[in-house]
N, C-alpha and C positions, 0 to 999 in steps of 0.2 A: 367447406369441409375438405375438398380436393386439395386444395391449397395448402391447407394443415397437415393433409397425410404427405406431402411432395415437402414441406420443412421440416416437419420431423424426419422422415426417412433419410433425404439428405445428412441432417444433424447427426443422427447414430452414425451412416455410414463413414461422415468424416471422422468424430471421435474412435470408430472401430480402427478406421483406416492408422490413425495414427498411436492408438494401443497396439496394433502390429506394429507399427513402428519401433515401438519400446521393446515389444519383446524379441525382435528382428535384431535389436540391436546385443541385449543381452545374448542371443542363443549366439551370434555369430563374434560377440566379440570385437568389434569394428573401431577402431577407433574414428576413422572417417564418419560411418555412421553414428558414433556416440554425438559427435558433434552436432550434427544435422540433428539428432532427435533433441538434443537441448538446445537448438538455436531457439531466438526471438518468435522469427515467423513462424516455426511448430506449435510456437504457444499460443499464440495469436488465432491460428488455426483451428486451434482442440476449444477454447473460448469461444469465438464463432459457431462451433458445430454443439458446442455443448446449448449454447444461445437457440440458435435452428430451433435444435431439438424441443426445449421449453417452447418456444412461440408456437412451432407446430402443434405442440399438447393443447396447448392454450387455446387455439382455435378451433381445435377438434371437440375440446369440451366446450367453446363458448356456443359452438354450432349445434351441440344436443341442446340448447335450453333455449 
């Protein structure tokens, strides 16, 4: 169950981390940073943590039953 609390928690924080990203880029207008939040690797990233996220769920409720 540790395990599952430590991939989900990761998983939010990464997808939190890079919804600040989105909105970081809006509020300031960046063109630099528009770039960077629509690159490859941000997306790659936000999939990853959105992944975490599920697997952690998954083991948390596989570890009640």
């Amino acid at each position: 169950m540790r395990l599952g609390i430590y991939f989900m928690l990761i998983g939010i924080g990464l997808v939190g981390l890079i919804i600040g990203l989105f909105w970081l880029k809006d509020r300031l207008e960046s063109l630099r940073l528009a770039q960077i939040a629509l690159s490859e690797p941000v997306a790659r990233l936000a999939v990853i943590g959105a992944a975490l996220a599920v697997i952690g769920l998954l083991l948390i409720v596989s570890s009640q039953f």
